[in-house]
FIDRENBA-408245 format. One record per residue: residue number from 1; residue in three letters; chain; x, y, z of N, C-alpha, C in turn. Coordinates in Angstrom, 3 decimals. Layout:
BEGIN
{i->NUM, aa->ALA, ch->A, n_x->X, n_y->Y, n_z->Z, ca_x->X, ca_y->Y, ca_z->Z, c_x->X, c_y->Y, c_z->Z};
...
//
This chain:
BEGIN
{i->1, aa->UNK, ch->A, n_x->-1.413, n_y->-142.875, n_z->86.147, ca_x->-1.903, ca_y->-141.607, ca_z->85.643, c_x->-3.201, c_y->-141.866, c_z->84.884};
{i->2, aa->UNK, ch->A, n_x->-4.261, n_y->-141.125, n_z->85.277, ca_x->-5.681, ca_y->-141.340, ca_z->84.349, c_x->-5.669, c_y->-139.985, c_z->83.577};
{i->3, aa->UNK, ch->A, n_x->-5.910, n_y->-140.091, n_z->82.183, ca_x->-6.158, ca_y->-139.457, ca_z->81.223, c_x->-7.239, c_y->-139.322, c_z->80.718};
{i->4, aa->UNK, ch->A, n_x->-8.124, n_y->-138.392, n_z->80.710, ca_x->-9.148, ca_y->-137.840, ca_z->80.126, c_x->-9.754, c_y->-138.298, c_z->79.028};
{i->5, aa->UNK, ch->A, n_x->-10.940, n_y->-138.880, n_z->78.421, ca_x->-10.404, ca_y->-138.991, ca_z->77.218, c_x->-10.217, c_y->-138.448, c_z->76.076};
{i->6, aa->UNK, ch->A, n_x->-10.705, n_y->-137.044, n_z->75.959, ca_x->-9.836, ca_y->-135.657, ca_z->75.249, c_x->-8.981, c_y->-135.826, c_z->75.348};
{i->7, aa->UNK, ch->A, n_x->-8.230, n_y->-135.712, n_z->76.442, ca_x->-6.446, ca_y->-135.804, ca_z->76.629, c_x->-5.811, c_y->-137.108, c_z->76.036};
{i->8, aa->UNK, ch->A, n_x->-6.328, n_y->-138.180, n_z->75.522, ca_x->-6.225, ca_y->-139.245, ca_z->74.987, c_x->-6.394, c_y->-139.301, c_z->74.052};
{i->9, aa->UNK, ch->A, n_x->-7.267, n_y->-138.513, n_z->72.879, ca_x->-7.581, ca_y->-138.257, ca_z->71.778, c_x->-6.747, c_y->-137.146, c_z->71.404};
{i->10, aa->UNK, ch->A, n_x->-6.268, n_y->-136.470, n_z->72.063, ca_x->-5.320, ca_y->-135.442, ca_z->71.631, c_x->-3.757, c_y->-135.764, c_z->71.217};
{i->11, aa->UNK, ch->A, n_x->-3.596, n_y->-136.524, n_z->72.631, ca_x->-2.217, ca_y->-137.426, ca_z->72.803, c_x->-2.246, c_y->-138.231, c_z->71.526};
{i->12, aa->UNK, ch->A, n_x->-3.013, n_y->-139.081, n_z->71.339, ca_x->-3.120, ca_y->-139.774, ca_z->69.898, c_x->-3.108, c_y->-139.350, c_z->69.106};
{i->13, aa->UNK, ch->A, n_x->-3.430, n_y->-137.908, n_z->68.752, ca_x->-3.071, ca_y->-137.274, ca_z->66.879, c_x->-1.803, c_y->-136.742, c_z->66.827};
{i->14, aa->UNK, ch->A, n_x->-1.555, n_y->-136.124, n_z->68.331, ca_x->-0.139, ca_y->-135.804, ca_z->68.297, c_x->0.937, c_y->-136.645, c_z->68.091};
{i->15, aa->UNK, ch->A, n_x->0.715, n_y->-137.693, n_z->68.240, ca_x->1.283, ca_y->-139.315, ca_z->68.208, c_x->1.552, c_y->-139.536, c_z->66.751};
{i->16, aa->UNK, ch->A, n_x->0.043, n_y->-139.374, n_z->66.286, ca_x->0.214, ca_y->-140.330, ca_z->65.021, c_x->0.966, c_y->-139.053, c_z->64.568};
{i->17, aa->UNK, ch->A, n_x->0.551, n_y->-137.529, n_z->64.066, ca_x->1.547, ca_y->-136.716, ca_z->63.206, c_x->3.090, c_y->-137.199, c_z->63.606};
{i->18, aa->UNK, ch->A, n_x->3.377, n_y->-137.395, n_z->64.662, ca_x->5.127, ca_y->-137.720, ca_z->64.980, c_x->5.169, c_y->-138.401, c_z->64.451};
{i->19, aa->UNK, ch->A, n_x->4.713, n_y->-139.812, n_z->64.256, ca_x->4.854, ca_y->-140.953, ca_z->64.032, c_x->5.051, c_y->-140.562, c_z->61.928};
{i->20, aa->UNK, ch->A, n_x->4.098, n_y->-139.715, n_z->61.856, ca_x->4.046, ca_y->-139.732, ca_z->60.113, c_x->5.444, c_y->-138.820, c_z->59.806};
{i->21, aa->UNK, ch->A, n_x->6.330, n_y->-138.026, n_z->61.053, ca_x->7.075, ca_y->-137.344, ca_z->60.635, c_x->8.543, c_y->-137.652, c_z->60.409};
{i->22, aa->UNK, ch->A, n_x->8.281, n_y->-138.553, n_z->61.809, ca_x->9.499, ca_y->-139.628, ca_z->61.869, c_x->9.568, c_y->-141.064, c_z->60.723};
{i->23, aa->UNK, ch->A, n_x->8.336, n_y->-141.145, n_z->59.999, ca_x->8.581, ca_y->-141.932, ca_z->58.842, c_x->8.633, c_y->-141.577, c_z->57.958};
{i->24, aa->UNK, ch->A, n_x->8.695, n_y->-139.795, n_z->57.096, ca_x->9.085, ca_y->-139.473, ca_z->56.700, c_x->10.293, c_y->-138.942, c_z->56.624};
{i->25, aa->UNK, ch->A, n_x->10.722, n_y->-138.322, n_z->57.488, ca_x->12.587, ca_y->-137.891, ca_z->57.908, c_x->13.091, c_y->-139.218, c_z->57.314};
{i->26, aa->UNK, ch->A, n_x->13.084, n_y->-139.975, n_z->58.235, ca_x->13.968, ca_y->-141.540, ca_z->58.316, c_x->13.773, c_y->-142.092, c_z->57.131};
{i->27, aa->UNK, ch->A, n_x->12.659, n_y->-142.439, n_z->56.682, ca_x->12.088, ca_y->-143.056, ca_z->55.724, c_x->11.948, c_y->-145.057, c_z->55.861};
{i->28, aa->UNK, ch->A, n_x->11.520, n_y->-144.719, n_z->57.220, ca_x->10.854, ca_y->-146.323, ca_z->58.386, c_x->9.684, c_y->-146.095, c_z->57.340};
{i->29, aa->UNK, ch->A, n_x->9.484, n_y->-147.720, n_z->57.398, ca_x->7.762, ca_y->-147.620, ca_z->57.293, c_x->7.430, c_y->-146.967, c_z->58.549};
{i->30, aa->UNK, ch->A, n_x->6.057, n_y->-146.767, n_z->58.346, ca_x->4.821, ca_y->-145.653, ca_z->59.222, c_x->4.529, c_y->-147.039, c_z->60.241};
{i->31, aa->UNK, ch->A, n_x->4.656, n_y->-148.169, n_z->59.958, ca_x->4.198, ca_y->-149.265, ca_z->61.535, c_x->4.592, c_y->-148.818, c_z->62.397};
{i->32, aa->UNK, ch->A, n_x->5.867, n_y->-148.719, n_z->61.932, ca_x->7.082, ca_y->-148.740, ca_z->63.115, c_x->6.978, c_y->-147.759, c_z->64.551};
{i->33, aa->UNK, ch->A, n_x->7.099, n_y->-146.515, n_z->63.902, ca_x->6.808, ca_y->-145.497, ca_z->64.946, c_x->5.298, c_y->-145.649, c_z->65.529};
{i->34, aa->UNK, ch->A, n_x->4.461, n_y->-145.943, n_z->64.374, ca_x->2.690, ca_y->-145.795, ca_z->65.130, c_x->2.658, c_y->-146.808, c_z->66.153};
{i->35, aa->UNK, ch->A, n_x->3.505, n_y->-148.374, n_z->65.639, ca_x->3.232, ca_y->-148.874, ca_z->67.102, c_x->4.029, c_y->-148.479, c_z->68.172};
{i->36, aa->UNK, ch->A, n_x->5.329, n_y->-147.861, n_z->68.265, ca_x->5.687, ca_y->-147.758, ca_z->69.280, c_x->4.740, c_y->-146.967, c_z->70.380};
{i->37, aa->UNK, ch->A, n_x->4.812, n_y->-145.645, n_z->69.144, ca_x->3.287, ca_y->-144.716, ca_z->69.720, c_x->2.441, c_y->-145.007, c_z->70.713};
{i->38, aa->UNK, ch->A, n_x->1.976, n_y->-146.091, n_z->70.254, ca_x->0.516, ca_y->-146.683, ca_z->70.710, c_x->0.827, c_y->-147.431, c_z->71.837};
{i->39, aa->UNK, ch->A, n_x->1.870, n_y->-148.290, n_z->71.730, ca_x->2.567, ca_y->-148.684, ca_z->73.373, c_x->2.664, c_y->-147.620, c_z->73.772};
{i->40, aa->UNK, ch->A, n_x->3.501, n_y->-146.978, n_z->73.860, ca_x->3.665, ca_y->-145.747, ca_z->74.661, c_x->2.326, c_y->-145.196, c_z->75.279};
{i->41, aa->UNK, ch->A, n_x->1.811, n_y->-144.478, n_z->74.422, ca_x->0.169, ca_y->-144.019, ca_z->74.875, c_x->-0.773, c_y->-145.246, c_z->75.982};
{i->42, aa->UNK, ch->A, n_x->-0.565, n_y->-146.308, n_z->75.166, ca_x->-1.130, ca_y->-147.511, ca_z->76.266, c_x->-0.920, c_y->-148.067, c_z->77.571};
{i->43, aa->UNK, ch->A, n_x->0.246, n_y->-148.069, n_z->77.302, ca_x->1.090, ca_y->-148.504, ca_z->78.899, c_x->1.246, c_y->-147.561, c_z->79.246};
{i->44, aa->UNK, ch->A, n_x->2.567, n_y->-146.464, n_z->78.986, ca_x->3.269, ca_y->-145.759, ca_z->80.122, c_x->1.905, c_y->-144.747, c_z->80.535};
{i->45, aa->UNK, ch->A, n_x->1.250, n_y->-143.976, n_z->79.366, ca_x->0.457, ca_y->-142.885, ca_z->79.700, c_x->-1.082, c_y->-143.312, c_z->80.547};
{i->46, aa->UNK, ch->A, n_x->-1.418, n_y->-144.037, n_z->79.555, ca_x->-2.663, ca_y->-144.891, ca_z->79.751, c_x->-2.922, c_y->-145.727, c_z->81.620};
{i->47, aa->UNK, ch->A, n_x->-1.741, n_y->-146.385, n_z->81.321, ca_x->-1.360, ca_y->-147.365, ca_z->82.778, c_x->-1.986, c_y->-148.810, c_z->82.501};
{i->48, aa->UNK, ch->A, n_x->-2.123, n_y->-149.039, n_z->81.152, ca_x->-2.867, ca_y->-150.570, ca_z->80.994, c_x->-1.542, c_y->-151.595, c_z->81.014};
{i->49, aa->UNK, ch->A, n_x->-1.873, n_y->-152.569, n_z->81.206, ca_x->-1.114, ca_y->-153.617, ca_z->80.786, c_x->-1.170, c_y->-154.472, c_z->79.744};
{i->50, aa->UNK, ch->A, n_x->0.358, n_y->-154.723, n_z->79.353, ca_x->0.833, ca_y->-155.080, ca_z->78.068, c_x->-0.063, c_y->-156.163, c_z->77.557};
{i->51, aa->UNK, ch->A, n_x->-0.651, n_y->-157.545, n_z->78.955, ca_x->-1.833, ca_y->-158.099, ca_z->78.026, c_x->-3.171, c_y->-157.681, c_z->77.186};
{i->52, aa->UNK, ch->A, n_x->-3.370, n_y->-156.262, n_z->78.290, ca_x->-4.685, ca_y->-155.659, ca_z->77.705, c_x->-4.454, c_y->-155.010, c_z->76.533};
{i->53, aa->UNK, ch->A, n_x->-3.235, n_y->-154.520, n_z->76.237, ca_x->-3.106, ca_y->-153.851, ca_z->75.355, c_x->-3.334, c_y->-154.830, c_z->73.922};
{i->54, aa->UNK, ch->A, n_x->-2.594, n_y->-155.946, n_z->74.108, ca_x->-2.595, ca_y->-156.771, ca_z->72.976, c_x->-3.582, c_y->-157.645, c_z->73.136};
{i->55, aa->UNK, ch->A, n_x->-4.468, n_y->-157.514, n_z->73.738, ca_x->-5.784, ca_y->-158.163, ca_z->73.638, c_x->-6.750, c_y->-156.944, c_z->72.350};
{i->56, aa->UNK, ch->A, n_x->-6.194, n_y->-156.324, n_z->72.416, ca_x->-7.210, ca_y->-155.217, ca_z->71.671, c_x->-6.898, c_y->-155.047, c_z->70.272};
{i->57, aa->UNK, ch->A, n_x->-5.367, n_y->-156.065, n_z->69.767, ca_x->-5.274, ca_y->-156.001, ca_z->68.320, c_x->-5.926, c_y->-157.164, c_z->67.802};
{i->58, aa->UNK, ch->A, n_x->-6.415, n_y->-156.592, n_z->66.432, ca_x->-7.505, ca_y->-157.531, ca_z->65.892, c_x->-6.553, c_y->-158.372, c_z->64.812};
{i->59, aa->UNK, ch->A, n_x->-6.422, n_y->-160.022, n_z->65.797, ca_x->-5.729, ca_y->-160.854, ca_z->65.376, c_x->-6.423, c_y->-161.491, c_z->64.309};
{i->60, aa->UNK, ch->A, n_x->-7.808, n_y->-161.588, n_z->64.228, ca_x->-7.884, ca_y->-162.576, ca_z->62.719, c_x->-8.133, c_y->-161.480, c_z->61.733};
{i->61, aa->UNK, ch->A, n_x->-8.703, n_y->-160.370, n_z->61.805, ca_x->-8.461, ca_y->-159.373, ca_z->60.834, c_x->-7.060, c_y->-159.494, c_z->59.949};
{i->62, aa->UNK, ch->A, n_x->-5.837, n_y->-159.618, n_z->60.960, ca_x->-4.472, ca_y->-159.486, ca_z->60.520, c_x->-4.365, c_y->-161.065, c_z->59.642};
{i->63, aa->UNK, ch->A, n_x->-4.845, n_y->-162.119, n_z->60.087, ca_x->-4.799, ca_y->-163.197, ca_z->60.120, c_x->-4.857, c_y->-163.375, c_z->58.022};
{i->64, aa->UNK, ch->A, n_x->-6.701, n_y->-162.987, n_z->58.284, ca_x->-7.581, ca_y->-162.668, ca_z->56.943, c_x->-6.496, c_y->-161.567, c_z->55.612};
{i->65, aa->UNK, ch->A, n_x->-6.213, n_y->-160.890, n_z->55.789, ca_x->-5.798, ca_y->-160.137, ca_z->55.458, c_x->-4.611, c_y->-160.928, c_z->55.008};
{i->66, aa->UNK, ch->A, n_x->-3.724, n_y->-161.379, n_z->55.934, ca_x->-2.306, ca_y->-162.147, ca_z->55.340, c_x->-3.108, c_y->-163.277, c_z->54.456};
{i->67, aa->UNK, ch->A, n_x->-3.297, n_y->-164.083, n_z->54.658, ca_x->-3.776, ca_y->-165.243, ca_z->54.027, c_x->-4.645, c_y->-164.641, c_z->52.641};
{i->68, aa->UNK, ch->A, n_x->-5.580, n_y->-164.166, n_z->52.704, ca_x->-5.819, ca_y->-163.371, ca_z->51.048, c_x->-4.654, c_y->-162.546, c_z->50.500};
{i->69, aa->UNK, ch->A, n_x->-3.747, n_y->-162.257, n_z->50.994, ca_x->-2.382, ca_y->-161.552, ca_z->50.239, c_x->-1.667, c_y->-162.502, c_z->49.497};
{i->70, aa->UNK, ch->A, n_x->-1.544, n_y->-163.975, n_z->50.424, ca_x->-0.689, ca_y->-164.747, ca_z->49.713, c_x->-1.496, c_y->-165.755, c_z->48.831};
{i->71, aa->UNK, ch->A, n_x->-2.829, n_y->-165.781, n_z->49.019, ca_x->-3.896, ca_y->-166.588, ca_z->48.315, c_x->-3.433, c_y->-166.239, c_z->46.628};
{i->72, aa->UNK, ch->A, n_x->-3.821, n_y->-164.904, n_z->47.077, ca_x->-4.338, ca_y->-163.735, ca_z->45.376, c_x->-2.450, c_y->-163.760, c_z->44.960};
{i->73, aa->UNK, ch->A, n_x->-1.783, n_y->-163.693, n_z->45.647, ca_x->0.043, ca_y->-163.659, ca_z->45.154, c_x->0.385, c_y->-164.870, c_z->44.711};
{i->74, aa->UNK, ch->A, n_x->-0.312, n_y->-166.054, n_z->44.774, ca_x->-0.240, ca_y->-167.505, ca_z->44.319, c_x->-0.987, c_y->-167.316, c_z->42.881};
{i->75, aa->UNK, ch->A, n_x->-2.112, n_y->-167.143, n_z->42.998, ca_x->-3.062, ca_y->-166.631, ca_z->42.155, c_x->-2.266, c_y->-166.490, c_z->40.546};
{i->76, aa->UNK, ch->A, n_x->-1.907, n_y->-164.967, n_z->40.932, ca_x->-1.363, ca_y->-164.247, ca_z->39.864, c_x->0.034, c_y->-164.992, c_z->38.978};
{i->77, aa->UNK, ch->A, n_x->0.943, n_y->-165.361, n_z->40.529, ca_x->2.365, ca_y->-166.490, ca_z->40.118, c_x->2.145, c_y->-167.533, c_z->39.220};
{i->78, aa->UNK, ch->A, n_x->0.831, n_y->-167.823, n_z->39.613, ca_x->0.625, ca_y->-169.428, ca_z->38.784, c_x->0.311, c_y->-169.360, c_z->37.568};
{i->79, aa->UNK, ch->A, n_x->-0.522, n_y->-168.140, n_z->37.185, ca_x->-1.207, ca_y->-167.384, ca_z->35.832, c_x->-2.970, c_y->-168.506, c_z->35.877};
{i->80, aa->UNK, ch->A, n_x->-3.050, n_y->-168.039, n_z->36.698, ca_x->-4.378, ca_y->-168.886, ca_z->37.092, c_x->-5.512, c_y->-167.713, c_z->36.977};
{i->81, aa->UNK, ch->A, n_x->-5.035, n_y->-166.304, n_z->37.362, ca_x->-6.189, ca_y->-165.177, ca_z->37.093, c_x->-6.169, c_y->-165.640, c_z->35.789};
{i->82, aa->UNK, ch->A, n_x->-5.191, n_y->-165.381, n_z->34.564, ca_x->-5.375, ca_y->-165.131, ca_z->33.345, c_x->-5.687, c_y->-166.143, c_z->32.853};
{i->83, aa->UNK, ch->A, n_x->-5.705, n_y->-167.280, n_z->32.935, ca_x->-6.577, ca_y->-168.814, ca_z->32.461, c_x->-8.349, c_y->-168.313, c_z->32.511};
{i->84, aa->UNK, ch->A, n_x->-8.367, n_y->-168.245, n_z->33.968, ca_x->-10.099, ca_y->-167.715, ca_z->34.363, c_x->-10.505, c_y->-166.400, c_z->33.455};
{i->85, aa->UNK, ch->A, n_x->-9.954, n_y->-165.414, n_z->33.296, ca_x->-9.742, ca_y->-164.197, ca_z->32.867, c_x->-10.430, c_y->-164.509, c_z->31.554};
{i->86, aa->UNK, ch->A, n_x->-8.973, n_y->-165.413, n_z->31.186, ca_x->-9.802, ca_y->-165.673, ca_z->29.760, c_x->-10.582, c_y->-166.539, c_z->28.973};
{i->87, aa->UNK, ch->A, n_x->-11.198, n_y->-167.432, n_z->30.329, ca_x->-11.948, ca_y->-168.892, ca_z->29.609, c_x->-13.319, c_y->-167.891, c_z->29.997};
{i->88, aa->UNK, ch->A, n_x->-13.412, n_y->-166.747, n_z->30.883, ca_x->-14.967, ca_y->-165.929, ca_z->31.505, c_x->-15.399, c_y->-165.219, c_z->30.241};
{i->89, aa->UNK, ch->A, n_x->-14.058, n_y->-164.838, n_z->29.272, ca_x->-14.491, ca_y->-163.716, ca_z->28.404, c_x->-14.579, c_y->-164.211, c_z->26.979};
//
């Protein structure tokens, strides 16, 4: 099936509101449903395949992102901000 890409941009807000409604009802985190969503929209509607699809998530973004979470969560555990914090001031 080829989809427009209006009809693809449409399909997608309608997506994400479900997705925000069904994580509110339930009370899922919001991943949950948005990715199913987005498979859904990708594969079944779309017609891509599952490599292309996951070729298109931005793995070191996710990568960056984890690794400064647990950097700065070491950080704080160790009391290493508040040493710096207070030898700066």
């Amino acid at each position: 099936m080829v989809l427009s890409n209006t009809a693809v941009i449409i399909l997608g807000l309608i997506l994400l509101v479900l997705s925000i409604v069904i994580s509110i009802k339930t009370g899922v985190n919001l991943a949950i449903p948005a990715l199913a969503s987005s498979f859904l929209l990708g594969i079944v509607l779309m017609g891509n395949s599952l490599g292309t699809l996951l070729g298109y998530f931005p793995t070191r973004v996710v990568i960056n992102i984890i690794a400064t979470g647990l950097f700065f969560g070491f950080v704080m555990e160790t009391g290493t901000s508040e040493k710096a914090c207070s030898w700066l001031v």
